[in-house]
C-alpha positions as CSV (number, residue, x, y, z in Angstrom):
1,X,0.0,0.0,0.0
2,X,1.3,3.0,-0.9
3,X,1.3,6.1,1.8
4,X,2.2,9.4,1.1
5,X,3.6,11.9,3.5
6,X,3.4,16.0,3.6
7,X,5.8,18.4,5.0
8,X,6.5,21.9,5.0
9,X,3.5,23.7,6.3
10,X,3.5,26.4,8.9
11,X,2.5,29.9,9.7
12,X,4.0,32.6,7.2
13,X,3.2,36.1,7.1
14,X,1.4,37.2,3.7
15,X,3.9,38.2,1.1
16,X,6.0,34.9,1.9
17,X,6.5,32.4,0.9
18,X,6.6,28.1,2.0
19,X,7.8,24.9,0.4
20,X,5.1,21.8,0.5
21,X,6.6,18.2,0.0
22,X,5.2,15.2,-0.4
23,X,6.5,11.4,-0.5
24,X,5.4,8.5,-2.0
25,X,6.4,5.4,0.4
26,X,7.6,2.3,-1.8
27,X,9.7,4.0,-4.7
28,X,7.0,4.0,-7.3
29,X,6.8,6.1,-9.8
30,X,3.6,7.8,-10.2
31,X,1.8,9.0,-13.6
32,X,0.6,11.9,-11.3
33,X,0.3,13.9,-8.6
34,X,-1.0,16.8,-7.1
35,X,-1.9,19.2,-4.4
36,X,-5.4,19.9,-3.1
37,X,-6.6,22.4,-0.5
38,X,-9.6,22.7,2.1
39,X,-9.8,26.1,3.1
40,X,-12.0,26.0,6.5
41,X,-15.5,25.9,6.2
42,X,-15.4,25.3,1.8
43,X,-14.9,22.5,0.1
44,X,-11.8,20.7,-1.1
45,X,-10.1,22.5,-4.4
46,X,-7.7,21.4,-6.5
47,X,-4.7,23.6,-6.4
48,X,-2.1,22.0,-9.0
49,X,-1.5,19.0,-10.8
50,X,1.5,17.4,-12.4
51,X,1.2,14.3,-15.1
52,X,2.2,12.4,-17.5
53,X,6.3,11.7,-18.7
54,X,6.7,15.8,-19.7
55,X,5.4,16.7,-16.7
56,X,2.5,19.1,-17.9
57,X,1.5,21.1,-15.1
58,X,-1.9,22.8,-14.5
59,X,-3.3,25.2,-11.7
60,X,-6.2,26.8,-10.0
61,X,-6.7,30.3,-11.6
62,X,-6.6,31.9,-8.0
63,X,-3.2,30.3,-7.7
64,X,-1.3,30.9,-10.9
65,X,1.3,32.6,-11.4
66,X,2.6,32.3,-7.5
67,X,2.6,28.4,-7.0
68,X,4.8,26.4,-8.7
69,X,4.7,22.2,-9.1
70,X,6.9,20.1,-9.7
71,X,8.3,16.6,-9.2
72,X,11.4,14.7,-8.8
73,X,13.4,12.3,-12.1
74,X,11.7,9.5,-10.3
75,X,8.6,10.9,-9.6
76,X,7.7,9.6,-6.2
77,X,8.0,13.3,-4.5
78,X,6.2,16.4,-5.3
79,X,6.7,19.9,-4.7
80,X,4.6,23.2,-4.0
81,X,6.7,25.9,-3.8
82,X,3.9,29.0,-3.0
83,X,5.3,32.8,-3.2
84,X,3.9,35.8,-2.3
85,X,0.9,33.7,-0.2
86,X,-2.4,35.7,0.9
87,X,-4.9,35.1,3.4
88,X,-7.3,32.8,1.8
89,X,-4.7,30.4,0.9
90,X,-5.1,29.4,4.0
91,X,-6.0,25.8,4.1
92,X,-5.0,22.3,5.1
93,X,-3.1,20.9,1.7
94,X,-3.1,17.5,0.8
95,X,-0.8,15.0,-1.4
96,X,-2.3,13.8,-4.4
97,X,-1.1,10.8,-6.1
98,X,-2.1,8.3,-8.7
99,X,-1.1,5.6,-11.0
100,X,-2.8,4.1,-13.8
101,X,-2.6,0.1,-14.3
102,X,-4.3,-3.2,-15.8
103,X,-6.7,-2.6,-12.9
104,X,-7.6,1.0,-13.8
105,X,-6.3,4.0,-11.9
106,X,-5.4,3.9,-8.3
107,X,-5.3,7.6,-5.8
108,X,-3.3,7.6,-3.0
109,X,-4.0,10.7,-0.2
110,X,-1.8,12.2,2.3
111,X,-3.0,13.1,5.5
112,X,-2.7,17.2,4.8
113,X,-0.4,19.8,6.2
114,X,-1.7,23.1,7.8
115,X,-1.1,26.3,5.6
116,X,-2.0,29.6,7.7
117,X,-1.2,33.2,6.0
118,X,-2.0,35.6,8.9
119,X,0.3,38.7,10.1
C-alpha cells in the first residue's frame, strides 16, 4: 500500500512564501500527482497537478502565477513551492497521487499539512 507523506506547512506572514513536500512510500513512480486544499468551512479544491512523462503542469486560476509544481526524475516526491501567499490560501493541503494500471487508476492521499497566512 502505498502512503504518502506532507511536509512543509506552517504559519508565514502574507507576502511569503513556503515549500510543501510530499512522498510517496515504496519508490513508485507515479503518472501523477497533485496538491489539493480545504480552506476551513469550503470544500476541497484542486490547487495544481502534475502528469504524464513531460510533466504538464496545471493550476487553480486563483493560484497561478505564485505556486509552482513540480516533481522529482523518479517521480515519487512532489513539490509546492507558493510565493507571495495571501490570506485565503489558507488551508490544510493535501498530497495527491495516482497511478494508472491493468486494474484501472489507483489515488493515493496524504494526511494534509496546515497552511496559515496571517500577520
Amino acid at each position: 500500500q502505498v502512503q504518502l507523506v506532507e511536509s512543509g506547512g506552517g504559519l508565514v506572514q502574507p507576502g511569503g512564501s513556503l515549500r510543501l513536500s510530499c512522498a510517496a512510500s515504496g519508490s513508485i513512480s507515479m503518472d501523477g500527482m497533485a496538491w489539493y486544499r480545504r480552506a476551513p468551512g469550503k470544500e476541497r479544491e484542486l490547487v495544481a497537478t502534475i502528469v504524464d512523462d513531460d510533466d504538464t503542469t496545471n493550476y487553480v486560476d486563483s493560484v497561478n502565477g505564485r505556486f509552482t509544481i513540480s516533481r522529482d526524475s523518479a517521480k515519487n516526491w512532489a513539490y509546492l513551492q507558493m510565493n507571495s501567499l495571501k490570506p485565503e490560501d489558507t488551508a490544510v493541503y493535501y498530497c495527491n497521487a495516482h497511478r494508472i494500471g491493468w486494474s484501472g487508476r489507483m489515488d493515493y492521499w496524504g494526511r494534509g499539512t496546515q497552511v496559515t497566512v496571517s500577520s
